[in-house]
C-alpha positions as CSV (number, residue, x, y, z in Angstrom):
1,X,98.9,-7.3,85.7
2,X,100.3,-5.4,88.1
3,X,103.8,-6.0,87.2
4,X,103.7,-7.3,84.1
5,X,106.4,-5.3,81.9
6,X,105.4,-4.1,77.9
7,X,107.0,-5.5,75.4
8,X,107.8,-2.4,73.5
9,X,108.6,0.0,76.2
10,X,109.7,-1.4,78.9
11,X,107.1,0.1,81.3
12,X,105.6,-2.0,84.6
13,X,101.9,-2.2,85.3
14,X,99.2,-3.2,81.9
15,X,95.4,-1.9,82.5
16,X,93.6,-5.2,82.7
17,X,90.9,-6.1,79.9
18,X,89.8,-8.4,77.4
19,X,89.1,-8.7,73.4
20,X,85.3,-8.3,72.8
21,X,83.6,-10.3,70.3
22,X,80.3,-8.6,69.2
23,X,79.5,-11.0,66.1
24,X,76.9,-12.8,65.3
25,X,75.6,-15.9,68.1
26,X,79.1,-14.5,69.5
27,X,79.5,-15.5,73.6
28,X,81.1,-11.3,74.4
29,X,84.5,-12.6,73.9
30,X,87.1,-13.7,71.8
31,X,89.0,-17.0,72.7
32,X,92.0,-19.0,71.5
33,X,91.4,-22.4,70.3
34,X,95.2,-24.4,70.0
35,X,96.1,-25.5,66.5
36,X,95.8,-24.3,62.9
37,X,92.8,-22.7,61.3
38,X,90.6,-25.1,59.9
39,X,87.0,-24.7,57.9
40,X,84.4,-27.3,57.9
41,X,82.3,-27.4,55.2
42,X,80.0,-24.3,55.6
43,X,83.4,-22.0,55.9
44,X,83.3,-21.9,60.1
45,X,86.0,-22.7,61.9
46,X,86.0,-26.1,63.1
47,X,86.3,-26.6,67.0
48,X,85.4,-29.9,67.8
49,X,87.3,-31.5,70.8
50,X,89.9,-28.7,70.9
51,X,90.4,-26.5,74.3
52,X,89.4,-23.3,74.1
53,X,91.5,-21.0,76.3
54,X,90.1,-17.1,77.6
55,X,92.4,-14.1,76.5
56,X,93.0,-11.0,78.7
57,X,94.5,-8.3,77.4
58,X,96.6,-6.2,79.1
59,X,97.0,-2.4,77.9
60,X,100.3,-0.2,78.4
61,X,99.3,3.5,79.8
62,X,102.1,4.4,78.4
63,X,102.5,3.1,75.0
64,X,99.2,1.8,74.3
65,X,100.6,-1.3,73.2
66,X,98.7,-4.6,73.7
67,X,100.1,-7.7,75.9
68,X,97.6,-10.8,75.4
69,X,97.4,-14.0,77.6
70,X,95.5,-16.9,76.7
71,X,94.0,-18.5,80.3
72,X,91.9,-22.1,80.2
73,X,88.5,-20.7,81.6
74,X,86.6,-20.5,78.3
C-alpha cells in the first residue's frame, strides 16, 4: 500500500491493516461475502455457496481516513 493514494486527501502511502472481528465463534476478521444481505431462518446471514473475499484496510497517516480492499483469501 505503498502507493496507494487516499481518497479524501490526496496523500500517497496507507498503513497496512485489517478489520477485526471479535464476536462471538468469530474467525479474528471481517470478510466480504458478494451479494445482498440475506437472513436464514434464525436471523444469521446466509452464506451458503457464496465466495468470501479477505479485507485489508489501508489507513491514511495523514487524514486518518480508511481505504478497504476486498482480496479472495478468506
Amino acid at each position: 500500500m505503498d502507493t496507494a493514494k487516499c481518497t479524501q486527501c490526496g496523500a500517497i502511502g496507507l498503513e497496512p491493516g485489517f478489520i477485526e472481528d471479535d464476536g462471538e465463534h468469530s474467525s479474528g476478521y471481517a470478510r466480504w461475502i458478494a451479494g445482498p444481505l440475506e437472513r436464514g431462518f434464525l436471523g444469521g446471514a446466509k452464506r451458503m455457496g457464496r465466495p468470501r473475499w479477505q479485507i485489508d484496510a489501508g489507513r491514511c497517516p495523514r487524514c486518518g481516513h480508511l481505504e478497504l480492499f476486498a482480496h479472495e483469501r478468506a
